[in-house]
Each structure stands twice: as structure tokens, then as C-alpha cells.
N, C-alpha and C positions, 0 to 999 in steps of 0.2 A: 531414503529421504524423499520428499514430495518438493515441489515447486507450489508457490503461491502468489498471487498479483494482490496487493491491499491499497486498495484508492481509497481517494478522500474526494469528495461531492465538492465542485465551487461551490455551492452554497453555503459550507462549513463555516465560511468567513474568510479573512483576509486572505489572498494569494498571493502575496508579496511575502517575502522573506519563512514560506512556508514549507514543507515537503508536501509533494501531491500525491506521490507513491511509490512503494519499493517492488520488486523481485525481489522473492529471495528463495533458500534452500531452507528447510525445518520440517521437523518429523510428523506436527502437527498443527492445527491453526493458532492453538492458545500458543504452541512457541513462537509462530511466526508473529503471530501479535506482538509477543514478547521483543522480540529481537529487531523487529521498525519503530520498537518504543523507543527502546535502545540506543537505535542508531539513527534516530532523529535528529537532523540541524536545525530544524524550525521552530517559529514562534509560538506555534500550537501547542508543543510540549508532548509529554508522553502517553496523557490518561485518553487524546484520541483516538490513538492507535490500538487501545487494547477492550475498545468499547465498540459493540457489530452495529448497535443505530448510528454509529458516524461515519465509518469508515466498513466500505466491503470487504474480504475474503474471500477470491474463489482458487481452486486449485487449479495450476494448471496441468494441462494433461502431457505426456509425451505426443501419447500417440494424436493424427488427430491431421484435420487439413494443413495446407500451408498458410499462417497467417500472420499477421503484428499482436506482437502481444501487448506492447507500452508502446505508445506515443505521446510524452505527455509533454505537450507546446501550450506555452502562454504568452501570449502577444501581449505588448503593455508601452 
């Protein structure tokens, strides 16, 4: 299984009552799409999450420097 990071752009629209992005485990990106569709609570619904112009996809890696991989803060 691979690791994936899938953000959503503020620009997408509202960030209020939205998801802005998951971690997760999946064998590949169309699952991973699949499975933040899924397990979405937000307003956006599902069809963002499994579309590459709205929302990114990168793998993350094991190996690799020490870093943050999610920080996702929204002041309001």
C-alpha cells in the first residue's frame, strides 16, 4: 500500500463546513480518490475528490527528509 496527500485549492469555494484534505492508505490514486470520496463530511460532496483539475494527488514517500506533511489551519 502507498500513502497519498489529496488537497483541495481555497479557491475551490466555500471553506466552511468543507474537507480541505485527507492522508490516507490505498493501493493506488484512483482508490485513493475513491476512498476521500467516501469519507467525505463536507459540503462539496464527492464528485471533487475524484476529479485531478480540482483537487491534487501526490504520493507520499517513506523515504525522504524530515518534514510536515499536513498542516491544514484555517482561521475564521
Amino acid at each position: 500500500m502507498k500513502l497519498f496527500l489529496l488537497m483541495r485549492p481555497e479557491e475551490f469555494g466555500s471553506n466552511w463546513d468543507t474537507t480541505m484534505g485527507f492522508v490516507l492508505r490505498a493501493e493506488n490514486e484512483a482508490k485513493a480518490r475513491k476512498l476521500a470520496a467516501d469519507k467525505t463530511h463536507g459540503d462539496e460532496g464527492r464528485d471533487p475528490w475524484l476529479d485531478p483539475h480540482l483537487v491534487t494527488c501526490t504520493e507520499i514517500l517513506v523515504d525522504g527528509p524530515e518534514e510536515v506533511i499536513l498542516c491544514d489551519f484555517l482561521a475564521g
